[in-house]
Z-matrix of the N, CA and C atoms (Angstrom, degrees):
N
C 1 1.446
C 2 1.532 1 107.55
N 3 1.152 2 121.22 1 112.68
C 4 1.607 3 114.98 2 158.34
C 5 1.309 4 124.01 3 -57.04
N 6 1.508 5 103.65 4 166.09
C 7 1.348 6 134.10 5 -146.36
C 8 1.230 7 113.17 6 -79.11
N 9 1.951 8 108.19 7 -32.48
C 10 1.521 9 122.17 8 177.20
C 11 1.992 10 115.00 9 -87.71
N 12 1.466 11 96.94 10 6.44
C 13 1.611 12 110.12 11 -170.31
C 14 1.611 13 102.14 12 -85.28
N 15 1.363 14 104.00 13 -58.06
C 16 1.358 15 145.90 14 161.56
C 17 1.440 16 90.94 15 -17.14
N 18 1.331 17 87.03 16 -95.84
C 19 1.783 18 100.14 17 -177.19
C 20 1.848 19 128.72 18 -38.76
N 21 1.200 20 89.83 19 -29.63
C 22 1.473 21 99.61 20 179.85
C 23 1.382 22 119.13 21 -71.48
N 24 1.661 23 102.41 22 -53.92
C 25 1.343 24 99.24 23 165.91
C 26 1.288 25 128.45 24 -87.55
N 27 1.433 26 138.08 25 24.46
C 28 0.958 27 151.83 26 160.99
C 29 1.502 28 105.63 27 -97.78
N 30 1.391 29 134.64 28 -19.08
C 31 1.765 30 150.75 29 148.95
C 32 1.516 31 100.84 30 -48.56
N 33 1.267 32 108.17 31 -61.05
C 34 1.761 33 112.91 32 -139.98
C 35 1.547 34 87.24 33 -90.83
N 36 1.186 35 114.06 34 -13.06
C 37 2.052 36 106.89 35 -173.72
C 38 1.469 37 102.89 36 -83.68
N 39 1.763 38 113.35 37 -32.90
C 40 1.656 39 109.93 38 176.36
C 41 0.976 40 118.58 39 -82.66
N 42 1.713 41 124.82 40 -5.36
C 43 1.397 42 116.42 41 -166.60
C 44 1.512 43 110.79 42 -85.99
N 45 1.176 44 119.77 43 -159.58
C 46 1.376 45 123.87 44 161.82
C 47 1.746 46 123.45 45 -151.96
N 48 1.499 47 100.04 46 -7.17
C 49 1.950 48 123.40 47 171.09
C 50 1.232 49 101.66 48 -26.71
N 51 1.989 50 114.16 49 -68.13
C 52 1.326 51 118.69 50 166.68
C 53 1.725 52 142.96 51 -63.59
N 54 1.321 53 106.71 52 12.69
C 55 1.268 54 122.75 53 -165.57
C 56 1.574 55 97.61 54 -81.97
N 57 1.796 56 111.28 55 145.70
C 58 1.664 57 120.39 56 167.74
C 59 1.426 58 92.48 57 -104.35
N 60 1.094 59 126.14 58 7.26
C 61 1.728 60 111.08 59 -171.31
C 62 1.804 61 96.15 60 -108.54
N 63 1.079 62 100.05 61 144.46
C 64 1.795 63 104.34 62 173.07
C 65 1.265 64 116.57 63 -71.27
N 66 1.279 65 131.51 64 -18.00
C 67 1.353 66 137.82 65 152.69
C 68 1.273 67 120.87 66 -109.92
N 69 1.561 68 120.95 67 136.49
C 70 1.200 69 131.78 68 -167.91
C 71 1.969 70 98.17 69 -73.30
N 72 1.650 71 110.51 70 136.75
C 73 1.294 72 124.55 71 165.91
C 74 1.880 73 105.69 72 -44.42
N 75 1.160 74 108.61 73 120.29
C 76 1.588 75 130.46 74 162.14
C 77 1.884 76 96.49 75 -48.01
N 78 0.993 77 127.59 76 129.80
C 79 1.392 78 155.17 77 167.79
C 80 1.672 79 89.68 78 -84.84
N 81 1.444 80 133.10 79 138.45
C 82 1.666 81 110.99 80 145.53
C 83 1.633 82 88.90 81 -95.22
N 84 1.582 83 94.32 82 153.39
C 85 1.417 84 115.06 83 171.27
C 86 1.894 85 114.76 84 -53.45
N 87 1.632 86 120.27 85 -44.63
C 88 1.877 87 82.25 86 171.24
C 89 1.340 88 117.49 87 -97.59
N 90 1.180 89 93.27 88 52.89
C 91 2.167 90 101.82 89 165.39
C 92 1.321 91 93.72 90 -102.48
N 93 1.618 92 105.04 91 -60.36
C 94 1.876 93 106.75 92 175.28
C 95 1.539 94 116.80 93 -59.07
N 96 0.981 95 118.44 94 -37.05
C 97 1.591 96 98.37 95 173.56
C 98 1.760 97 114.67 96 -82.77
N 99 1.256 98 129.40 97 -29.33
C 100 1.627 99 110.73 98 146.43
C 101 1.096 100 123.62 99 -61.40
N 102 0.889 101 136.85 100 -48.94
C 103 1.901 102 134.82 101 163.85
C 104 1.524 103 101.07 102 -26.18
N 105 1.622 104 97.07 103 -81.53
C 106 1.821 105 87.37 104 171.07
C 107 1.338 106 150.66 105 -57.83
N 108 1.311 107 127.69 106 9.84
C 109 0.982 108 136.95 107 -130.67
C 110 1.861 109 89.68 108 -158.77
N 111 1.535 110 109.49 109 -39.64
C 112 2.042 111 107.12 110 151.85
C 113 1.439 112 126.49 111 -63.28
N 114 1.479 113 91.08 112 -32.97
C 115 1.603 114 104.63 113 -179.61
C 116 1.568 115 116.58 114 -87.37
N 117 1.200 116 115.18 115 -1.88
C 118 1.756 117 120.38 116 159.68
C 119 1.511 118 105.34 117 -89.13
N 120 1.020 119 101.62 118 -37.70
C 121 1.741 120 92.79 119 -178.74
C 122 0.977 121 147.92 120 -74.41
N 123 1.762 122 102.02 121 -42.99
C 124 1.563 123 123.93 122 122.72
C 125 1.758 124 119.63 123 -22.95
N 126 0.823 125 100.46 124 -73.23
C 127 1.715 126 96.13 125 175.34
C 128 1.943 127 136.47 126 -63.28
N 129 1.393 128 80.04 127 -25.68
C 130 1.629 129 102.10 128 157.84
C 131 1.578 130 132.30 129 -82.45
N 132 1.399 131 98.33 130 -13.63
C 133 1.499 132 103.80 131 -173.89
C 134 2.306 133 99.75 132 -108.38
N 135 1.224 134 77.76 133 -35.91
C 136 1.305 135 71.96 134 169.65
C 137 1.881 136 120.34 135 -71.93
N 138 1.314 137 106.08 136 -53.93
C 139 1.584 138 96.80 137 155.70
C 140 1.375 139 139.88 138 -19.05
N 141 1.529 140 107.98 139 -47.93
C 142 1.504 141 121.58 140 -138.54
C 143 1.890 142 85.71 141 -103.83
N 144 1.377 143 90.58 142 -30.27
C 145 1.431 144 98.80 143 176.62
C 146 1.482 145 122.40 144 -61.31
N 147 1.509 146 112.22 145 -38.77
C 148 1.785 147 121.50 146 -156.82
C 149 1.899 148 75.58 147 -97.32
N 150 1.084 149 112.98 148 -17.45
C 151 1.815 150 98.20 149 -168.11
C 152 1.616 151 90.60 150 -85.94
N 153 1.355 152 131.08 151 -44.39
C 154 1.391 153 131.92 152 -165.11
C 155 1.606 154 101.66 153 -64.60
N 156 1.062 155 100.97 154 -42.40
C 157 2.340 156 104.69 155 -165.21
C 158 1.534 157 94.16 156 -91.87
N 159 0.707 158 139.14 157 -9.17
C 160 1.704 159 134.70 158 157.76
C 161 1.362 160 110.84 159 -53.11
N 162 1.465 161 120.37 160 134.06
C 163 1.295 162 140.87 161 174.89
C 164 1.497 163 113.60 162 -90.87
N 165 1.366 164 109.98 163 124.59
C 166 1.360 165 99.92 164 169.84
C 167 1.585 166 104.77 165 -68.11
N 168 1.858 167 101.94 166 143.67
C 169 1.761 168 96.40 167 147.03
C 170 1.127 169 133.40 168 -107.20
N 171 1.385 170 136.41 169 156.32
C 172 1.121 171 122.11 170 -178.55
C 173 1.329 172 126.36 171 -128.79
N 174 1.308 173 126.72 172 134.76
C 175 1.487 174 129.02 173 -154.58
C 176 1.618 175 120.63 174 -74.08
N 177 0.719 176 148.28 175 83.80
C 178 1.481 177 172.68 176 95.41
C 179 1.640 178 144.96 177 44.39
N 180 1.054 179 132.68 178 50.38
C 181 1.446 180 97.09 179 -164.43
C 182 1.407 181 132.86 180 -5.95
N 183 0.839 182 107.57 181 -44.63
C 184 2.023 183 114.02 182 -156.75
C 185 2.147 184 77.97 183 -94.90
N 186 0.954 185 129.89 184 -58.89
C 187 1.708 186 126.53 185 -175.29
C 188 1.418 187 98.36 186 -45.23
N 189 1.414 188 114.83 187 -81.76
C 190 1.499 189 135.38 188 -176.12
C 191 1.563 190 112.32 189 -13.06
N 192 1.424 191 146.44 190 86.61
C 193 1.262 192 148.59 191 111.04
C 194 1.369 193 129.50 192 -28.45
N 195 1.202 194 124.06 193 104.86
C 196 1.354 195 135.14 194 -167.90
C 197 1.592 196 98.76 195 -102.26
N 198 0.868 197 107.86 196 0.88
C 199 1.998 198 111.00 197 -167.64
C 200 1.304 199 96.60 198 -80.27
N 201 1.279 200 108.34 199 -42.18
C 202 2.048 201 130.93 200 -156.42
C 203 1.929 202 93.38 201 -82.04
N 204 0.846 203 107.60 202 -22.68
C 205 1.653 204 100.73 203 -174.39
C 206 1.437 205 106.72 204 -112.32
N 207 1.377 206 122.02 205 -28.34
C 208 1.694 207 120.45 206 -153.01
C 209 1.675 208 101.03 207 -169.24
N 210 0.916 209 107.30 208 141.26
C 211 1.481 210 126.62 209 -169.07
C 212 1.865 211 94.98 210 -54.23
N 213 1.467 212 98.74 211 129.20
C 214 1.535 213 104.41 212 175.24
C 215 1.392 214 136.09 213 -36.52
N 216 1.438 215 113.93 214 -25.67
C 217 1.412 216 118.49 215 -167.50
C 218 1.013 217 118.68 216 -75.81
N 219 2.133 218 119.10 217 -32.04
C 220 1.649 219 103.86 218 152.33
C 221 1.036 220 125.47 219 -117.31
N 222 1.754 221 93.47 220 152.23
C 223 1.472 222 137.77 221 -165.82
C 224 1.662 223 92.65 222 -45.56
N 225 1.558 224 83.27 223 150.90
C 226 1.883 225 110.37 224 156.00
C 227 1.050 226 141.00 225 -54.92
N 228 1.803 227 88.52 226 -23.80
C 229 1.372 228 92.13 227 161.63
C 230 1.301 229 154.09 228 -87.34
N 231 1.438 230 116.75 229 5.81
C 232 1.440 231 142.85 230 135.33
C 233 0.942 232 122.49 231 -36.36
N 234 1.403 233 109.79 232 -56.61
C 235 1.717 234 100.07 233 -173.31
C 236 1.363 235 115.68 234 -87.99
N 237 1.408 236 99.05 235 -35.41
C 238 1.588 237 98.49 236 -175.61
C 239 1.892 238 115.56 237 -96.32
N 240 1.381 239 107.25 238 91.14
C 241 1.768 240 94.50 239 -154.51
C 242 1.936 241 83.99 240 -85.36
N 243 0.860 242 128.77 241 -4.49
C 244 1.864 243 123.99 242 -175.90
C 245 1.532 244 118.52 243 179.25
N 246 1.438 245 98.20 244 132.69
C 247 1.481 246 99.68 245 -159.76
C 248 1.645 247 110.61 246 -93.50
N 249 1.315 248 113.58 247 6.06
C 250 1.683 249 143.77 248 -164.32
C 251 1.692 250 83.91 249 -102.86
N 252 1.425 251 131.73 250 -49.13
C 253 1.401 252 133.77 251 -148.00
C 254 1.475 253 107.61 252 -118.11
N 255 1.383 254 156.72 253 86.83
C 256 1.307 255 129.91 254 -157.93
C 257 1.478 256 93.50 255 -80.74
N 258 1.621 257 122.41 256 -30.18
C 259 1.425 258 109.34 257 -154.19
C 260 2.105 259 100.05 258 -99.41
N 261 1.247 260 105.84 259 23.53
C 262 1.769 261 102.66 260 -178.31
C 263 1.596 262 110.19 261 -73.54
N 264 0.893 263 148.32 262 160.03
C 265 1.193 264 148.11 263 144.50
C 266 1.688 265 128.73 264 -71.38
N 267 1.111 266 105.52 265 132.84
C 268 1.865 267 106.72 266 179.05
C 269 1.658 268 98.37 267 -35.26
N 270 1.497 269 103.07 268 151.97
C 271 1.729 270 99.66 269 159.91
C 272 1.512 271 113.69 270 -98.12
N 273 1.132 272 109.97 271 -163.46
C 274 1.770 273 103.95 272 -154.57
C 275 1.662 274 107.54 273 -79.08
N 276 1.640 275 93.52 274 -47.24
C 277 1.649 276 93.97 275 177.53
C 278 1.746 277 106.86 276 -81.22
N 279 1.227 278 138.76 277 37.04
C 280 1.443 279 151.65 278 147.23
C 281 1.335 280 99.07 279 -78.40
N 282 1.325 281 115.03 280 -60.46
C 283 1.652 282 139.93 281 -138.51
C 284 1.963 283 97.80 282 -77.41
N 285 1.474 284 81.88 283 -27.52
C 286 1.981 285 80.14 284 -165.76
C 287 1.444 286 103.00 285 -91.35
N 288 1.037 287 121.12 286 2.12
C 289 1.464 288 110.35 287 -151.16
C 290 1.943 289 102.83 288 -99.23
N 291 1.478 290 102.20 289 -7.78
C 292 1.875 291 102.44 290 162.00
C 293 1.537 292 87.83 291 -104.55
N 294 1.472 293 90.62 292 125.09
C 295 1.586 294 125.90 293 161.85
C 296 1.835 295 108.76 294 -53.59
N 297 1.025 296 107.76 295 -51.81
C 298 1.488 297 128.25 296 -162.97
C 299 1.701 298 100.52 297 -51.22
N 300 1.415 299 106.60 298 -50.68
C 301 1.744 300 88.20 299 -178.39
C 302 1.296 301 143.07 300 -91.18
N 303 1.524 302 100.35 301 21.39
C 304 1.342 303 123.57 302 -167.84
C 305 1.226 304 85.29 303 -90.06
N 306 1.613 305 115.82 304 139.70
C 307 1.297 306 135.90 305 -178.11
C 308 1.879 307 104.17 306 -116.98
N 309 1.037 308 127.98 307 151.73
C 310 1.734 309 120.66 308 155.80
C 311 1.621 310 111.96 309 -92.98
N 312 1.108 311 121.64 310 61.10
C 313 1.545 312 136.98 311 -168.24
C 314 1.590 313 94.11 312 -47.53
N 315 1.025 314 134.94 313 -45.56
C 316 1.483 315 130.69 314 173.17
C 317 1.606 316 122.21 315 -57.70
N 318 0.976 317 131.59 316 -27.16
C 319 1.196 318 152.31 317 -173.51
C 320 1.626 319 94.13 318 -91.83
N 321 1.073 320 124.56 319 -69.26
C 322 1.519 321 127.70 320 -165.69
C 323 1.410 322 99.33 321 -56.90
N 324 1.577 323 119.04 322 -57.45
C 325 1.437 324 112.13 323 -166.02
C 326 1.721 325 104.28 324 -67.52
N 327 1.649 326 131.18 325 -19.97
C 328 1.136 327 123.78 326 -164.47
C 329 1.633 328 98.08 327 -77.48
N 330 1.355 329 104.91 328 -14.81
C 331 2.021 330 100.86 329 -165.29
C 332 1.344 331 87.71 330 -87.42
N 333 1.373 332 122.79 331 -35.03
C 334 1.564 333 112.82 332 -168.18
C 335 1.371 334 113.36 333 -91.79
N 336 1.396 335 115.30 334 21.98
C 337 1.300 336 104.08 335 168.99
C 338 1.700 337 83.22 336 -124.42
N 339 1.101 338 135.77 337 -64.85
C 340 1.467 339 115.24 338 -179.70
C 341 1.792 340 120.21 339 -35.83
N 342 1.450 341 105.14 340 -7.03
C 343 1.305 342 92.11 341 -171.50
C 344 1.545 343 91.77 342 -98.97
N 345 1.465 344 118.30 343 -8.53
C 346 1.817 345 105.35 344 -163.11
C 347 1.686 346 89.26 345 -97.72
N 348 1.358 347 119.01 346 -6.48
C 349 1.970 348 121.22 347 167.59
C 350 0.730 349 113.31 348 -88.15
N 351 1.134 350 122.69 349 -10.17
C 352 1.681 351 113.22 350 -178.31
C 353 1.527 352 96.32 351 -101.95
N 354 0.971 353 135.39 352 -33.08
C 355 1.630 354 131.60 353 167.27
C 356 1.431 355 113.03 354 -62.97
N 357 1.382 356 112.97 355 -38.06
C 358 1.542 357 110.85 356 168.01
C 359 1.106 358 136.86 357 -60.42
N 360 1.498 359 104.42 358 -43.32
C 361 1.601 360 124.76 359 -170.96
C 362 1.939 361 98.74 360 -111.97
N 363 1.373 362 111.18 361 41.38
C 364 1.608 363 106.75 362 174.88
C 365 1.648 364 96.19 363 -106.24
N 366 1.581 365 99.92 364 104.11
C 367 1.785 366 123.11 365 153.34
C 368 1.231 367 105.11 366 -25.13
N 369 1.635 368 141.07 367 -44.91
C 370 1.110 369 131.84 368 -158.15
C 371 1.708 370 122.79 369 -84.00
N 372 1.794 371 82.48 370 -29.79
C 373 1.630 372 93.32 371 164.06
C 374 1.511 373 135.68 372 -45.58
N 375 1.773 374 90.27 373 -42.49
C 376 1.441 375 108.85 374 -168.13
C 377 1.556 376 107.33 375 -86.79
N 378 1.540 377 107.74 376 -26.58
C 379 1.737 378 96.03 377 158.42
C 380 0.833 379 139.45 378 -33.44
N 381 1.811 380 86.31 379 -59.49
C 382 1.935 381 111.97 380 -165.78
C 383 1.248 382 108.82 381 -68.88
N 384 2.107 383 124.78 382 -20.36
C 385 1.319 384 120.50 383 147.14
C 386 1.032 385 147.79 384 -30.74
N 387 1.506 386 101.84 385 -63.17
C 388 1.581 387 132.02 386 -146.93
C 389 1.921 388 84.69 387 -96.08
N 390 1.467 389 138.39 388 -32.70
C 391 1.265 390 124.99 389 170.19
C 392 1.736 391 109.60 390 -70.01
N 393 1.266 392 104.28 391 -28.28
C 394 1.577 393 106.63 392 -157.82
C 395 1.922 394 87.05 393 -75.17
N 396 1.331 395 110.79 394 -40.45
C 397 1.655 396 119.75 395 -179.30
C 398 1.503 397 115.17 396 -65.30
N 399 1.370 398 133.71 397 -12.43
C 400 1.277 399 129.29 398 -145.54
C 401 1.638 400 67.92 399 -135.54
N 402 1.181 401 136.50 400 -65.07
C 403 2.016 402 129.09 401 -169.17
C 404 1.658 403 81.05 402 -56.53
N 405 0.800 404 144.46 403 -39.92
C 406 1.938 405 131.97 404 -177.89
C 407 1.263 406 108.30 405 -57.12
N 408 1.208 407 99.59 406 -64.86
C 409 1.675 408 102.94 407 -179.31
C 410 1.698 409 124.49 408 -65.33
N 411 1.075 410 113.86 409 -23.24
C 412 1.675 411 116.03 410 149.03
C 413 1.069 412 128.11 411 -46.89
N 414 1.332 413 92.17 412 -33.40
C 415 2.243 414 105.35 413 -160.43
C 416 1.477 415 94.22 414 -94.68
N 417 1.315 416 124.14 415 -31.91
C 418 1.478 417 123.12 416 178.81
C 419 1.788 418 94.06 417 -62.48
N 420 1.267 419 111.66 418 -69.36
C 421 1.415 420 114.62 419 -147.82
C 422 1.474 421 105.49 420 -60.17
N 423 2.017 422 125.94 421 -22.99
C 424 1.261 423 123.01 422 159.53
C 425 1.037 424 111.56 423 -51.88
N 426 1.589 425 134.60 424 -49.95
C 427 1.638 426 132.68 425 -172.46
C 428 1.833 427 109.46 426 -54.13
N 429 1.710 428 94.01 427 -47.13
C 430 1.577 429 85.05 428 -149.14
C 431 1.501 430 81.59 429 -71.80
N 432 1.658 431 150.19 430 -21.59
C 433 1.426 432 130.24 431 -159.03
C 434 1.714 433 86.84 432 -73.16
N 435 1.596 434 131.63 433 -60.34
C 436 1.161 435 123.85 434 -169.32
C 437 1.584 436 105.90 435 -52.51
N 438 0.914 437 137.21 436 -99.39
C 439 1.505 438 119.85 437 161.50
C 440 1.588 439 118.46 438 29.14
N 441 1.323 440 110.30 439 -64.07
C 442 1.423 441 106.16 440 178.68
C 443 1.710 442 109.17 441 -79.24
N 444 1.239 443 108.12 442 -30.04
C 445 1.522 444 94.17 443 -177.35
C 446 1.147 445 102.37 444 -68.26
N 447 1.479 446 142.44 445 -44.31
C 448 1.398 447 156.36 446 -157.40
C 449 1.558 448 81.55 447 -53.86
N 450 1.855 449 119.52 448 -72.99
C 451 1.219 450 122.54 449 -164.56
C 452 1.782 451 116.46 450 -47.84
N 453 1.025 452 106.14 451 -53.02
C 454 1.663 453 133.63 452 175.67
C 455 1.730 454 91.47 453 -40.51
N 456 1.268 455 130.85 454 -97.02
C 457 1.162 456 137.40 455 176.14
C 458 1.065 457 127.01 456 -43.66
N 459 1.403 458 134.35 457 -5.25
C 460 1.745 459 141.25 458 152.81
C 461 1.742 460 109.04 459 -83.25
N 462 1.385 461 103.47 460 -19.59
C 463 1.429 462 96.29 461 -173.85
C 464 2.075 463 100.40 462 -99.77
N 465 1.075 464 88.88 463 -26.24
C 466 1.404 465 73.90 464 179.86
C 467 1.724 466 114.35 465 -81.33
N 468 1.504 467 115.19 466 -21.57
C 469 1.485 468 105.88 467 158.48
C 470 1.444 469 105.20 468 -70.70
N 471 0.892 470 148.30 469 -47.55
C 472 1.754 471 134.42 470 -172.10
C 473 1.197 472 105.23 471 -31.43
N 474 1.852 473 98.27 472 -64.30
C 475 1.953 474 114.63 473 -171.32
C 476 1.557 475 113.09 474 -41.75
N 477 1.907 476 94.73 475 -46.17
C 478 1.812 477 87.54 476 176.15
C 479 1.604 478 113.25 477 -64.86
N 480 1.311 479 117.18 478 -53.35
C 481 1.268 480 103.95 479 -162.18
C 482 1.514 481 119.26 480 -64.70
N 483 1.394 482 109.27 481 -20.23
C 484 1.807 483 101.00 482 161.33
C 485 1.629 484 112.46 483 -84.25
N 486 1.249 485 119.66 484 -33.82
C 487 1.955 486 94.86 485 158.20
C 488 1.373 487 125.59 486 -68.79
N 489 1.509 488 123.20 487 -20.64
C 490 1.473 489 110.24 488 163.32
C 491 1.914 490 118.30 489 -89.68
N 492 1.186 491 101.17 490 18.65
C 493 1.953 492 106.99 491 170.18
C 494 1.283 493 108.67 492 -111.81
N 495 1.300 494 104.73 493 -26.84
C 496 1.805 495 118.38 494 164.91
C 497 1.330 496 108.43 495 -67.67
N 498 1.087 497 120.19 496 -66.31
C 499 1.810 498 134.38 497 -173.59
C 500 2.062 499 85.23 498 -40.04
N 501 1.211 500 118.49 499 -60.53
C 502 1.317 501 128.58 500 -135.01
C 503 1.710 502 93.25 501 -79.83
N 504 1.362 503 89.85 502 -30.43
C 505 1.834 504 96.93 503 -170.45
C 506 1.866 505 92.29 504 -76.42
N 507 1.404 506 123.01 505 -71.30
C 508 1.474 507 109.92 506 -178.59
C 509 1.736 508 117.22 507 -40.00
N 510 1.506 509 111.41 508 -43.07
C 511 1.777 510 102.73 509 166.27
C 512 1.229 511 122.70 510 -40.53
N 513 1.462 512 119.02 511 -38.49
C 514 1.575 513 123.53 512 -160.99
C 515 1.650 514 112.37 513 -117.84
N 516 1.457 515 88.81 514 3.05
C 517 1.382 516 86.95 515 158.99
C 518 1.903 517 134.91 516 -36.07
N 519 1.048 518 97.13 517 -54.48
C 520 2.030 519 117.43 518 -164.33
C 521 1.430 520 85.46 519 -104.72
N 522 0.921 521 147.41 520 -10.97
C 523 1.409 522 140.94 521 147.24
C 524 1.542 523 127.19 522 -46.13
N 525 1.378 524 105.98 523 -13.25
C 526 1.913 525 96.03 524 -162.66
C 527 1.973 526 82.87 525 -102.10
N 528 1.290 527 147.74 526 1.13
C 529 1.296 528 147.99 527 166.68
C 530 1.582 529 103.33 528 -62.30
């Protein structure tokens, strides 16, 4: 009997979804703990089983597909530096013999640093500053002149309206008799 049979009817005996009775059938407790307790063993024996009859494989030159893990072009012999050692490392003349991963690390880092000076030290940058800084400072010095007129022209209505409350107060002076 399999393992998922087991289980099923050991599902459908606790449930009650399928039940015609309004109360679900009483289980006694050591039915459920043998029930549970077939169904570990069952599941343990079947385990122990597919783990025991399993073949190791073992990786190979002639087995070894490098296509299935990593782009075809490098060799097996990278990965696999000894079939006596799984954990050795390739030796050096193993290591050189794909063209492909040789980098010119000197060359690359020299472009990427001429390329991060030339962004640093680009004259044009500091133009596009020094105009963007100087159109700022125009636009400030328009505000602060309006600003003063704004100020200028609030103060000179104040001045009127206290010489015309003055004017109005000496008129009505001899008036309050």
């Amino acid at each position: 009997m399999k393992v998922s049979t087991i289980i099923a009817l050991s599902a459908i005996g606790s449930t009650s979804a399928f039940s015609v009775l309004p109360t679900p059938p009483v289980v006694p407790k050591p039915l459920q703990k043998i029930a549970t307790a077939a169904v570990t063993l069952a599941t343990t024996l079947t385990i122990s089983a597919n783990v025991a009859t399993a073949s190791p494989t073992y990786i190979t030159e002639n087995t070894f597909q490098p296509s299935s893990i990593i782009s075809s072009s490098i060799s097996s012999t990278m990965l696999l530096s000894d079939a006596s050692d799984p954990f050795a490392l390739p030796s050096y003349s193993e290591s050189i013999k794909n063209k492909n991963l040789e980098l010119d690390l000197e060359s690359i880092n020299k472009a990427t640093q001429d390329k991060a000076a030339a962004k640093r030290f680009d004259p044009s940058v500091d133009r596009e500053n020094n105009e963007k800084f100087i159109d700022l400072r125009k636009e400030e010095k328009e505000e602060e002149a309006r600003m003063e007129r704004m100020r200028d022209y609030a103060k000179r209505e104040r001045l009127e309206a206290i010489e015309k409350e003055k004017a109005e107060t000496k008129a009505n002076r001899w008036n309050t008799f």
